[in-house]
C-alpha positions as CSV (number, residue, x, y, z in Angstrom):
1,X,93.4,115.3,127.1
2,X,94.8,117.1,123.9
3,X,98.3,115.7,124.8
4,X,97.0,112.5,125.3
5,X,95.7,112.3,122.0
6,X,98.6,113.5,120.1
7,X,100.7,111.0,122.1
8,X,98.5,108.1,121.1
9,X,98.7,109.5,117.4
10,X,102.2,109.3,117.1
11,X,102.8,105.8,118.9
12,X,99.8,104.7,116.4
13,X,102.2,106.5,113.4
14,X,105.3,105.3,114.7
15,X,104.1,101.4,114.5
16,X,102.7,102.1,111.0
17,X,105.7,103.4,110.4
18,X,108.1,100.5,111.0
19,X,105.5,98.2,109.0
20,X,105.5,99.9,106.5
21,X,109.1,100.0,106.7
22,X,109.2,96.2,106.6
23,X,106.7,96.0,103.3
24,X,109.4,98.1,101.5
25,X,112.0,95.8,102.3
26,X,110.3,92.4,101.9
27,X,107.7,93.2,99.4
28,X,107.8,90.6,97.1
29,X,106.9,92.6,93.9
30,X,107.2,96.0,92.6
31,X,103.8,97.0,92.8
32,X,103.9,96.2,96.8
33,X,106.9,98.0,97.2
34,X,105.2,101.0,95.4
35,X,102.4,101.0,97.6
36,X,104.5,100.8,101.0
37,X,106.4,104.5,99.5
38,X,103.4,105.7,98.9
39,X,102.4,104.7,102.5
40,X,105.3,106.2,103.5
41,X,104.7,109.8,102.5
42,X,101.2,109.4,103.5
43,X,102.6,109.0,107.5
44,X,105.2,111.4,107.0
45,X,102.3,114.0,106.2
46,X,100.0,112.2,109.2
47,X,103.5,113.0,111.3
48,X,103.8,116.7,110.0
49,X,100.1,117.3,110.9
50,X,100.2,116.1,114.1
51,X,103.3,117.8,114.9
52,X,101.3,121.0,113.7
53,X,98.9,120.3,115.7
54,X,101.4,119.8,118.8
55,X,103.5,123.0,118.3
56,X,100.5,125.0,117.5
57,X,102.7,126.5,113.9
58,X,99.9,126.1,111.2
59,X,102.8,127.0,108.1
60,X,103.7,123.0,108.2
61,X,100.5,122.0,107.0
62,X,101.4,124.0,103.8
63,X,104.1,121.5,103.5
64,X,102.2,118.9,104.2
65,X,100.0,119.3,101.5
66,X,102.8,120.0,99.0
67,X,104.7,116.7,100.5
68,X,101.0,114.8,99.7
69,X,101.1,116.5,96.1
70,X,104.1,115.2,95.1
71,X,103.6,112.1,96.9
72,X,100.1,111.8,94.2
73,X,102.5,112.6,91.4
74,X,105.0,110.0,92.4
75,X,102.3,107.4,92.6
76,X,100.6,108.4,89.2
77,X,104.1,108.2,87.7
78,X,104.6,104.6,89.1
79,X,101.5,103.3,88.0
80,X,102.2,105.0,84.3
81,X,105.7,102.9,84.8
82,X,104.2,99.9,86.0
83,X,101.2,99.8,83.4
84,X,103.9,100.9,80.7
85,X,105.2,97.1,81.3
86,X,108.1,98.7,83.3
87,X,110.5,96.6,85.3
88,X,109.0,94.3,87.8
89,X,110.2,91.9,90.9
90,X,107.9,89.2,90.6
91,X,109.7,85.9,90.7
């Protein structure tokens, strides 16, 4: 059942992964594009968890929650960018 599960968690990671791969291409502003990254490393720690949970090696959840530190820090330093008046897309 356990390997069920993990299977079902990665399918369900790997589909959020390729539409979130979609919003950071198409996104039609800054902001949205901004928000699909930060997406991004949010499934990326979802994947390293789940793989820790698979392989039974508990050191990657350390660097899952230093990959979801930086991801926060990234995503205050965008909105500091953004609110700052920084560059945008919008058309």
């Amino acid at each position: 059942m356990l390997e069920f599960s993990i299977f079902v968690a990665y399918l369900v990671l790997g589909i959020s992964l390729v539409l979130i791969f979609f919003r950071l291409v198409l996104g039609p502003s800054l902001p949205d594009r901004v928000v699909a990254l930060e997406m991004l490393a949010t499934l990326t720690v979802g994947f390293i968890a789940v793989y820790s949970l698979s392989s039974g090696v508990t050191a990657f959840l350390d660097v899952a929650m230093v990959l979801a530190l930086t991801a926060f820090l990234a995503a205050v330093g965008f909105a500091r960018l953004i609110a700052k008046g920084g560059t945008r897309d919008d058309d």
